[in-house]
C-alpha positions in Angstrom: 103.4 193.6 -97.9 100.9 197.0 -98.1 100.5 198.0 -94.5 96.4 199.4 -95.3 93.4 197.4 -97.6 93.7 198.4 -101.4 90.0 200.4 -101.3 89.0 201.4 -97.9 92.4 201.3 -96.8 91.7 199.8 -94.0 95.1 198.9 -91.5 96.2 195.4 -92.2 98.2 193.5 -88.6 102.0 193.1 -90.0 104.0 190.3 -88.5 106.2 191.2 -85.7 103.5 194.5 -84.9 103.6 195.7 -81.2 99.7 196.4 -79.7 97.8 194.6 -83.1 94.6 195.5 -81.1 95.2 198.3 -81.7 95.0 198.0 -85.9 92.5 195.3 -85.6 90.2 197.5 -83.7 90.8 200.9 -86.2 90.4 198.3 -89.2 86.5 198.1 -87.3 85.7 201.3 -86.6 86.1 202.1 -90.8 84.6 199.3 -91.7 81.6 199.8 -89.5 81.4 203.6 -90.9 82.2 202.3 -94.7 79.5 199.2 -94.5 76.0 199.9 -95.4 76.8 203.6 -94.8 74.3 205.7 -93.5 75.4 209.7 -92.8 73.4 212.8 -91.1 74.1 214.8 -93.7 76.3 215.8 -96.4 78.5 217.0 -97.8 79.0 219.6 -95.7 82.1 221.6 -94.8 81.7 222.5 -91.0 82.1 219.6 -88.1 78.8 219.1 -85.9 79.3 220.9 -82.6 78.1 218.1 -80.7 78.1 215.1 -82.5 77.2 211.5 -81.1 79.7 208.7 -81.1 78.6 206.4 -84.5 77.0 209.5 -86.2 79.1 210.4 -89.5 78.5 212.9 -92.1 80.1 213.3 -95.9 83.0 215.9 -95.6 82.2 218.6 -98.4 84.4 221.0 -100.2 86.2 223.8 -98.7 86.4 221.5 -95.1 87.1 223.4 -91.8 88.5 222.7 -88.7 89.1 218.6 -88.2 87.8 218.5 -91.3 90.5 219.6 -93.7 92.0 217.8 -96.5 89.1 215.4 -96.4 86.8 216.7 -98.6 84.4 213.9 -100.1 85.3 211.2 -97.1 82.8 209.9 -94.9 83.8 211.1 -91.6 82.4 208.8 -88.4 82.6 210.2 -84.9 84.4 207.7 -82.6 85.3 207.9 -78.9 88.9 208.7 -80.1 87.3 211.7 -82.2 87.0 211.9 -86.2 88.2 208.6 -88.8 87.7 209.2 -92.1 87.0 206.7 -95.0 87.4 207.6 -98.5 85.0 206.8 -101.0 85.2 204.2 -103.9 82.9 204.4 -107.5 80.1 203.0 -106.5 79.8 202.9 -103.1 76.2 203.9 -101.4 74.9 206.0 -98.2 71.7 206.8 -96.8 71.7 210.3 -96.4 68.8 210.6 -93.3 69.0 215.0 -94.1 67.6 214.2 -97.4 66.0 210.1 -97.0 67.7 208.9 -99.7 70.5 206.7 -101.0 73.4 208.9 -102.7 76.1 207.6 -104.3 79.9 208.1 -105.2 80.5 208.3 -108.7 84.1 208.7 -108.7 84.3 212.6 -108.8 81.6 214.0 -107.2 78.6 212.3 -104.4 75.4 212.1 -106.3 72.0 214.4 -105.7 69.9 210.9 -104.5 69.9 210.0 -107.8 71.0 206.1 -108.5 71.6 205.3 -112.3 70.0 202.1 -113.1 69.3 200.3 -116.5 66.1 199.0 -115.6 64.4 198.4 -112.8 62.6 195.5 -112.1 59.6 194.9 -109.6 58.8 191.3 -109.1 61.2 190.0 -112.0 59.3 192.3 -114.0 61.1 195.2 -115.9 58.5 198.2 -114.8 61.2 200.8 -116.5 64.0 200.4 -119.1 65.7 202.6 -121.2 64.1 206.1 -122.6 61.7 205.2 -126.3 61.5 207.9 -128.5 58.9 210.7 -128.8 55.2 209.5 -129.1 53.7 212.3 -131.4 50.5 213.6 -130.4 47.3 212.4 -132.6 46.6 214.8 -135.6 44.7 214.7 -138.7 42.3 211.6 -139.9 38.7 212.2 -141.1 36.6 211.8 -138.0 37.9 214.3 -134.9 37.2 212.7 -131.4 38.2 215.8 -129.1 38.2 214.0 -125.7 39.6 211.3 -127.1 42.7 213.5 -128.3 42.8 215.0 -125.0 43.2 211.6 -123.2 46.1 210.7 -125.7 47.9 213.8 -124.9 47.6 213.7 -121.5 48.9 209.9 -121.5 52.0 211.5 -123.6 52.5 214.5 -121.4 52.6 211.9 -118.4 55.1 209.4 -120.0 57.3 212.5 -120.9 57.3 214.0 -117.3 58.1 210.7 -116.1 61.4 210.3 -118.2 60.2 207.5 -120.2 60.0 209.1 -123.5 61.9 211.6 -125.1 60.0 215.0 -125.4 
């Protein structure tokens, strides 16, 4: 039988185990730093001098101090010092330095960008995947300047959103 949880490796209680309080209550502590994650900051190398019990942070590359050989692990502050969890694909923080959800993609923690296919508002897809290029207007016999202007404007806006190609 595995001793820890498969993703958050989390401390299992093992038959026969001497103080399972003791596992049971370490199994908490990462899962209350793991679920629905929320950090200061991050990543970031260096330990907070002072940091408040609960308060965690995303251990970045070239860790210091406590912090070493846990780069890209969420690192809580408990009143038994620092636990670290490791990351999974997928899994989400809010990051209060920047207020915004980043995510781990496997490799790296994202900028606060979330990759979506669509997104929906109501039950209504607002935004789906990028259309190709609308070209601006151009020829035709009768010219209506503002007219063009508008278009291109409506085109410049799409393509600064993202939503068509440019």
């Amino acid at each position: 039988m595995a001793e820890t949880s498969p993703r958050f490796s989390l401390p299992f209680i093992l038959p026969g185990q001497a103080q399972k309080e003791t596992y049971h209550n370490e199994a908490l502590t990462l899962l209350d730093a793991a679920l629905h994650a929320s950090v200061e900051d991050g990543p970031t190398p260096d330990p907070p001098g002072e940091p408040e019990i609960g308060q965690s942070w995303i251990v970045g590359d070239d860790a210091t101090g406590s912090w070493s050989g846990n780069v890209n692990a969420l690192a809580i502050w408990t009143s038994g010092g620092w636990r670290f969890v490791r990351p999974v694909p997928g899994m989400m923080a809010w990051n209060g330095a920047i207020d915004c959800w980043v995510h781990w993609t496997g490799s790296a923690w994202s900028d606060g960008g979330l990759p979506a296919a669509a997104i929906l508002i109501g039950g209504e897809q607002v935004v789906g995947p990028r259309l190709a290029d609308v070209p601006s207007p151009s020829g035709g016999t009768t010219i209506d300047a503002q007219a063009r202007i508008a278009i291109d404007a409506v085109i410049a806006t799409l393509r600064s959103h993202g939503l068509i190609d440019s």
